[in-house]
N, C-alpha and C positions, 0 to 999 in steps of 0.2 A: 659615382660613389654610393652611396645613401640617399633614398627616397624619404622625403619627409613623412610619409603615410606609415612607413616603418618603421620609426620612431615612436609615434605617437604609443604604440602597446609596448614599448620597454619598457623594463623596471629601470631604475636608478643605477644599480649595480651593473645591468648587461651594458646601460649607457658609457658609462665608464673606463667599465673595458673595454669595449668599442672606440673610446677616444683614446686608452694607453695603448688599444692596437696601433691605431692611424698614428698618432704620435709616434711610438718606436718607428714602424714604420719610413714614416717621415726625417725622424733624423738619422735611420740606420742608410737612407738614399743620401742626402743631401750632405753628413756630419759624422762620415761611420768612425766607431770607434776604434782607436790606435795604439798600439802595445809602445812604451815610451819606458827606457831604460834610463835606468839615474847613478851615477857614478857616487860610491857611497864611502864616505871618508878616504877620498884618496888624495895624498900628499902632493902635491904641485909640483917642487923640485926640491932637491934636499938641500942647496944652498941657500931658498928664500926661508930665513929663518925670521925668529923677531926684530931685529938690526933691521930689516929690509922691508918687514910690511911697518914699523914705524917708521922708517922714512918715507915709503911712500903714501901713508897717509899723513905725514908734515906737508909732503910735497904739495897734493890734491886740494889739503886743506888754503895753502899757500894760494893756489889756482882758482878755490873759489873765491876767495878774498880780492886775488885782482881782477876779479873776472865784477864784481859786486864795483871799487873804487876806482879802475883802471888806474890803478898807480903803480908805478915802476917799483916802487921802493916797498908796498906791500909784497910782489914778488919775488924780493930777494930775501926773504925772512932768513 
């Protein structure tokens, strides 16, 4: 890689860069960067309306509660 002897006469600045090189470098081998698409306000299904994400978050809610007292009867709320 780099001889210590060559170091010794760099500025600060050439150092630097020298490490942003190795760096990209380094993570464009080991961690290269990935084009990642995002699905951007799109509707689920048009039947799950509000009626249906409030019961399923009664439900969940429900699931963490017995999951917390193992009690039957927290279950059936």
């Amino acid at each position: 890689m780099c001889a210590v002897s060559t170091l010794d006469d760099q500025t600060i600045k050439n150092l630097v860069q020298l490490y942003n090189q190795v760096m990209t470098a380094l993570l464009d081998r080991h961690c290269p960067a990935v084009t990642v698409h995002l699905r951007v306000n799109k509707k689920t299904t048009p039947w799950f309306d509000a009626d249906c994400r409030a019961a399923r978050r009664h439900a969940r809610a429900a699931e963490r509660l017995f999951k917390r007292m193992f009690a039957d009867a927290d279950y059936q709320m």
